[in-house]
C-alpha positions as a printed NumPy array, in Angstrom:
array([[ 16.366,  15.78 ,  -5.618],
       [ 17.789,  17.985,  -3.3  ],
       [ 15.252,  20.133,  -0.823],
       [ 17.32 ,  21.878,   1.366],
       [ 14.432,  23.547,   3.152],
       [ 11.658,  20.581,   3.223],
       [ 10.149,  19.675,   6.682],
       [  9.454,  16.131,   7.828],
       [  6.257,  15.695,   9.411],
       [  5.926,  12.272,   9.592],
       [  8.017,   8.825,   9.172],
       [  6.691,   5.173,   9.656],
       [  6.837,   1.87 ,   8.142],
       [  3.419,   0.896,   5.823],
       [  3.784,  -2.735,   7.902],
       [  4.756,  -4.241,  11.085],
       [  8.415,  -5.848,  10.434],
       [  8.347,  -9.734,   9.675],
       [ 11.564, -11.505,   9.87 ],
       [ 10.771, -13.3  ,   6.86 ],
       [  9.936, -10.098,   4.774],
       [ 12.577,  -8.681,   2.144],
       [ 10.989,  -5.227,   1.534],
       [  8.647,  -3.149,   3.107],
       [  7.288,   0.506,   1.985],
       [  7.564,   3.808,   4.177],
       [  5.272,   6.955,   4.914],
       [  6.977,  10.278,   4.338],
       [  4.802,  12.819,   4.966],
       [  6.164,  16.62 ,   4.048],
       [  4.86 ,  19.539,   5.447],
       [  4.991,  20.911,   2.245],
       [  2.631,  19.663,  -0.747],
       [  5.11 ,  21.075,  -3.216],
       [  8.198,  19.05 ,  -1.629],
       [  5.936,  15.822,  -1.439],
       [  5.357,  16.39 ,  -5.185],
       [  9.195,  16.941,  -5.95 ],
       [  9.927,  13.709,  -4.319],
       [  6.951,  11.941,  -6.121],
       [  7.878,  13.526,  -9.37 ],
       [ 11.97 ,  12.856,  -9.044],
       [ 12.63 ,  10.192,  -6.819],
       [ 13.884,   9.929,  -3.26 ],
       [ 17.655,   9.218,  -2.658],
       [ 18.016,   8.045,   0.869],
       [ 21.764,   6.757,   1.518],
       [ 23.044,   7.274,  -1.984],
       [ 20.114,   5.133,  -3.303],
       [ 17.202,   6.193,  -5.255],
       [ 14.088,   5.084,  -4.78 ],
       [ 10.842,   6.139,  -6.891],
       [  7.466,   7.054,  -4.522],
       [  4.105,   7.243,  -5.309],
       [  0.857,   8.971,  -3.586],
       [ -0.276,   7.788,  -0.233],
       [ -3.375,   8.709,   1.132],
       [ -4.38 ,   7.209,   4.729]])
């Protein structure tokens, strides 16, 4: 989806990096509820890849 307008509040890695580790998830918190729930609902394409998310709650 496209959000022109939505404001990152927040980006970090779920885990510390491992060398031997092939995938790892990431925290992107919006400062918006309704652009979280776009993502959530659409997808997230980050460098012409799309990648579903889910609900995180720390």
């Amino acid at each position: 989806p496209f959000i022109p307008q939505a404001e990152i509040k927040y980006i970090g890695w779920l885990t510390r990096n491992a060398p031997t580790k092939a995938a790892s998830s990431i925290i992107i918190e919006f400062s918006k509820p309704e652009d979280a729930n776009k993502i959530i609902d659409e997808g997230l394409i980050w460098q012409g890849e799309v990648f579903q998310c889910e609900r995180y709650e720390r």
